[in-house]
Phi, psi and omega in degrees: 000098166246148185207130179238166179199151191228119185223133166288128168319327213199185172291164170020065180261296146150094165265319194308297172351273182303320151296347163308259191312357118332316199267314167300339202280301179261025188240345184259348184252013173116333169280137197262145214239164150186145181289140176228109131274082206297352161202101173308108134232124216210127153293358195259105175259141120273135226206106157243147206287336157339312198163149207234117158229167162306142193316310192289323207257356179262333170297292171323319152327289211288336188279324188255358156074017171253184173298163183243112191223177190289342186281352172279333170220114159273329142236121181270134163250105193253129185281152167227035193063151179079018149094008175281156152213169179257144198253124181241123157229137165093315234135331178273131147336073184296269183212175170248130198211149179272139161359299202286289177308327151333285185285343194241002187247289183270305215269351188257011187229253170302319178327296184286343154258331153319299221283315159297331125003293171280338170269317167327300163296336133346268170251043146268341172235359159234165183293337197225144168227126159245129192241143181256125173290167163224121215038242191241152180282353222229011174292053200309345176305322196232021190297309206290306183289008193254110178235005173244067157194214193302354163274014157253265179008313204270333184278342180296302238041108198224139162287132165287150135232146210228125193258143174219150159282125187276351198276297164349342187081148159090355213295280193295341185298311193294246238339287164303304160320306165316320161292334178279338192276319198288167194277149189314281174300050197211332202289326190274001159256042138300107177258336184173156187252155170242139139265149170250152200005073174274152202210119178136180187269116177292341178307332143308321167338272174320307204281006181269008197266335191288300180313281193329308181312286181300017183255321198254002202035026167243159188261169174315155154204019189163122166226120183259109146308170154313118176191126170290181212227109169239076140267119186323133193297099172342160177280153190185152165289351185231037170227091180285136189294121193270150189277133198247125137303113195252067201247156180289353178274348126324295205287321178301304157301354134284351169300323194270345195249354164294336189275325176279306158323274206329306214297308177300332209245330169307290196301358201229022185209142188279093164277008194271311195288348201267325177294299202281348145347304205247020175281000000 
């Protein structure tokens, strides 16, 4: 049983992506692998008469080559304004419940045990889970009600790794500033930083990796260029959600376009150090 987890300085650091291309990576290297996020919030669904989860973790399935079940997200949150969202547990229609009554009611009782529950059953059936944080670990506004980033790391025991966009600017400043925020018993499942969609010479790069390090003792372990992606769109404010046909000839262009991601994201991240991690 190993758990890796992947968490962002910020929203669209790119965790989706990368834990996508992570679940090929190592599925490809022999583990039968499978993704997790305990708790999604997304208008982007897979939708089956069965049962409803996010969208990102059933592509992600298709990345790690597992069954696609209700135990890869255990809660979807789909918003419907005025800070309401409909509540998904399992796969299911729980209730529609406001912000509040969420964070301060549910996610620290039932929340947190569906969600282990589910990390449990998990990595009772594969050698490996790799799980995606959501937005940042480093919000203290909401550390005590934050049950998809490190009080999930800790129930994994799961190696961190902390991804930042570099295209955005500020990348080592989030990096560090991100480590000073996280709670001190938390801070030692940090293992290595990504930078992400870099564009430019790294040899400019590098000499900020040595600094980063010595401030923060954790190392570079992967700087992922800037490269498109035609994969279906993460949830976002400035994306309306398109419906996905899940037929096979659809499930085969992601297939061909995760082998290209995964090929890329190999070439540019120490996965041998990533490895003995999870040893």
């Amino acid at each position: 049983m190993k758990s890796l987890m992947i968490q962002g300085t910020s929203s669209g650091a790119g965790k989706t992506t990368l834990v996508a291309a992570l679940c090929r990576i190592f599925s490809d290297k022999g583990y039968s692998v499978a993704p997790y996020k305990s708790q999604n919030m997304s208008n982007f669904a897979y939708i089956i008469p069965e049962f409803e989860i996010s969208r990102a973790q059933a592509i992600q399935a298709i990345g790690s080559r597992c069954e696609i079940t209700p135990d890869l997200n255990p809660i979807l949150l789909k918003p419907v304004g005025n800070y309401n969202s409909i509540v998904y547990l399992n796969g299911k229609r729980y209730k529609k419940m406001h912000a509040k009554e969420y964070y301060e009611k549910f996610v620290n009782h039932k929340g947190i045990d569906v969600a282990v529950k589910s990390l449990k059953t998990l990595q009772k059936n594969y050698d490996l889970v790799i799980l995606e944080g959501a937005g940042s670990p480093a919000e203290i506004n909401l550390q005590k009600s934050d049950i998809a980033n490190m009080k999930i790391a800790h129930k994994a025991n799961a190696s961190v790794l902390l991804v930042s966009d570099i295209d955005r600017g500020g990348s080592f400043a989030s990096l560090v500033g991100t480590m000073a925020l996280i709670e001190k018993k938390y801070q030692k499942l940090v293992k290595g930083f990504i930078f992400n969609k870099f564009r430019g010479d790294l040899d400019v790069l590098k000499p900020g990796f040595q600094k980063l390090k010595n401030i923060t003792k954790i190392p570079v372990l992967g700087t992922i260029p800037l490269i498109p992606i035609d994969l279906p769109e993460e949830d976002s404010l400035n994306v309306i959600p398109k419906d996905i046909r899940w037929t096979k000839k659809n499930i085969l262009k992601i297939d061909d376009e995760l082998n290209k991601l995964a090929k890329t994201v190999k070439s540019n991240m120490d996965i041998k150090s990533i490895e003995k991690m999870l040893q």
